[in-house]
C-alpha positions in Angstrom: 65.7 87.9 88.9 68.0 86.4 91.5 67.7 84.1 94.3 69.9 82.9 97.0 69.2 80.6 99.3 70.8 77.7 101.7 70.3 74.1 100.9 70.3 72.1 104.0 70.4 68.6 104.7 66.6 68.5 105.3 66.1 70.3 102.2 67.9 67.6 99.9 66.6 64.7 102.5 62.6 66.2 101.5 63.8 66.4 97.6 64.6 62.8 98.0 61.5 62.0 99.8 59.8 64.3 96.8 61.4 62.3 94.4 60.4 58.8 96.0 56.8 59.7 96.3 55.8 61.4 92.8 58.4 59.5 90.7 55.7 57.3 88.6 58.8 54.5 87.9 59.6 54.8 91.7 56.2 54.3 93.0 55.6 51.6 90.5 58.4 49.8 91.9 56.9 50.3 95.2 53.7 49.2 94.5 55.0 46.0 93.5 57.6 45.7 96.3 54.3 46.4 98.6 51.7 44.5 97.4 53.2 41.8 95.1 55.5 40.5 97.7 53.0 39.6 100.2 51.0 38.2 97.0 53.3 35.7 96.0 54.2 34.5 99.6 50.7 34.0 100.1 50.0 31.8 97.4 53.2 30.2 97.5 52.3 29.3 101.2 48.6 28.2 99.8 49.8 25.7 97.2 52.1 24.3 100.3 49.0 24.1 102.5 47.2 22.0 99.3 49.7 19.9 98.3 50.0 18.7 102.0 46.3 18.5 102.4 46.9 20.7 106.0 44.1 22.8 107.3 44.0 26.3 106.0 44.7 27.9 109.6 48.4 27.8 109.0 47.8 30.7 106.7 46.4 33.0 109.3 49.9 33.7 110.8 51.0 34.4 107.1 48.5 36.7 106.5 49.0 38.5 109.8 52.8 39.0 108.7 51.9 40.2 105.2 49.1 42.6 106.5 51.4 44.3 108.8 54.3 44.6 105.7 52.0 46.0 103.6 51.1 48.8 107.1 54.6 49.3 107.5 56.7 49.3 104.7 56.0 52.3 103.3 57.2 53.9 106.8 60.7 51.5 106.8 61.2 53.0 102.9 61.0 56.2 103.8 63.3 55.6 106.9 65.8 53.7 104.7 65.8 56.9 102.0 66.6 58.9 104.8 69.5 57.2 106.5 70.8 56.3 102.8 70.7 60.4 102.5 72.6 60.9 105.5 74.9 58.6 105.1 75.7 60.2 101.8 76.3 63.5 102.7 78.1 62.2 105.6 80.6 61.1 102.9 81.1 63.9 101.4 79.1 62.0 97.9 76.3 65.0 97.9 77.8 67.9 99.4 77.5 69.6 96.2 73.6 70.3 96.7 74.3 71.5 100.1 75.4 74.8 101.3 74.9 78.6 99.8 73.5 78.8 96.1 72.2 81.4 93.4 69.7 81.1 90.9 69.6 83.6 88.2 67.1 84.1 85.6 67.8 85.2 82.3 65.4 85.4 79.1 67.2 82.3 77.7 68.2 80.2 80.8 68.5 80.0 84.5 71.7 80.5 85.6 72.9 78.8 88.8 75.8 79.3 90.9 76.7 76.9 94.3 80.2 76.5 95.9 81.8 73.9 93.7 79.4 74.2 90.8 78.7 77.0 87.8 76.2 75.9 85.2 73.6 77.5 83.0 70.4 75.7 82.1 67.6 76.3 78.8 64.3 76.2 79.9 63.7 73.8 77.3 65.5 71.1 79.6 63.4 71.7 82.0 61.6 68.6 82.3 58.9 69.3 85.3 58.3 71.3 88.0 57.3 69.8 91.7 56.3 71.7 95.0 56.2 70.6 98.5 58.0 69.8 101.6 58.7 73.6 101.9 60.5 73.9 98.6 59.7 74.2 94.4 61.9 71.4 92.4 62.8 72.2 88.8 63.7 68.9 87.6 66.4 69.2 85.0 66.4 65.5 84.1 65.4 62.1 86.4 66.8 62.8 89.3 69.0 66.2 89.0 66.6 69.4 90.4 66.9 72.9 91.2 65.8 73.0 94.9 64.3 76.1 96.1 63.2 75.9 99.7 60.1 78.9 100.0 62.0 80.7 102.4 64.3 81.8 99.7 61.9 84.2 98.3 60.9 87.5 100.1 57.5 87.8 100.4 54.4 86.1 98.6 54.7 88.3 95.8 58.2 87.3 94.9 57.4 84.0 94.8 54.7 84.8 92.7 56.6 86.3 90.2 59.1 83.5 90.4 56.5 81.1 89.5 54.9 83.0 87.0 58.3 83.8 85.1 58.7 80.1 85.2 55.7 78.8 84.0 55.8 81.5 80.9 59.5 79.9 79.8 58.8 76.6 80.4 54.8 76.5 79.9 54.7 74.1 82.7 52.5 75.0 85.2 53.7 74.8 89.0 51.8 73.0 91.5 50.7 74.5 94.4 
């Protein structure tokens, strides 16, 4: 089975999006960066307020900042992925996931085929398998995917077929 697609800039900028909201080390990191930060400045700013002996109102403009990071920095770390994304491919440091490219499917590994890239893949290195933002990742190690955007495939059928080839090589199941 054979599949070609295009890989646009929104395609690779949702893969990254993908990436930074089902990675478990990734959202680890910004769990703490979301709720530990506004933690520590908040007892930091508490122990100031007791070893002064001031009134405990001067913490109300504290909280007030810390409740609106933790509202709005999962919005600015999305923004920053994106421009970071851009900027990249801008300079030419991820143009090899962009453009035309084939995926093949043999018994014993998937074969892929882009403009400045030829490589063949085992199944066994397939490490998981991730759908959404309009496309199916096969993740062949942390960060390095397959990216299949739906539109690739013909009908529902095909990508039925796709999926259940997949999921009998790899017996991971993909998610709908």
């Amino acid at each position: 089975m054979t599949i070609e697609f295009y890989i646009t800039e929104k395609d690779y900028i949702n893969f990254n999006l993908f990436h930074l909201y089902h990675s478990k080390s990734i959202k680890l990191f910004l769990s703490i960066i979301r709720y530990g930060v506004p933690v520590i400045v908040l007892l930091w700013n508490l122990f100031w307020v007791i070893i002064e002996n001031s009134g405990f109102l001067v913490l109300v403009p504290y909280c007030v900042l810390m409740i609106l990071w933790i509202i709005f920095i999962p919005k600015l770390t999305e923004s920053i992925n994106k421009s970071t994304v851009r900027k990249q491919i801008r300079e030419g440091k991820r143009n090899d996931f962009i453009g035309w490219q084939r995926i093949t499917l043999h018994e014993d590994y998937i074969g892929e085929a882009a403009v400045n890239i030829t490589s063949n893949i085992n199944y066994e290195a397939i490490e998981r398998i991730g759908q959404g933002y309009g496309c199916i990742y096969i993740y062949i190690g942390a960060i390095k995917s397959f990216i299949i955007p739906l539109s690739a495939f013909t009908d529902i059928n095909h990508k039925i077929m796709f999926m259940n080839f997949i999921e009998h090589k790899t017996g991971i199941k993909i998610p709908e």
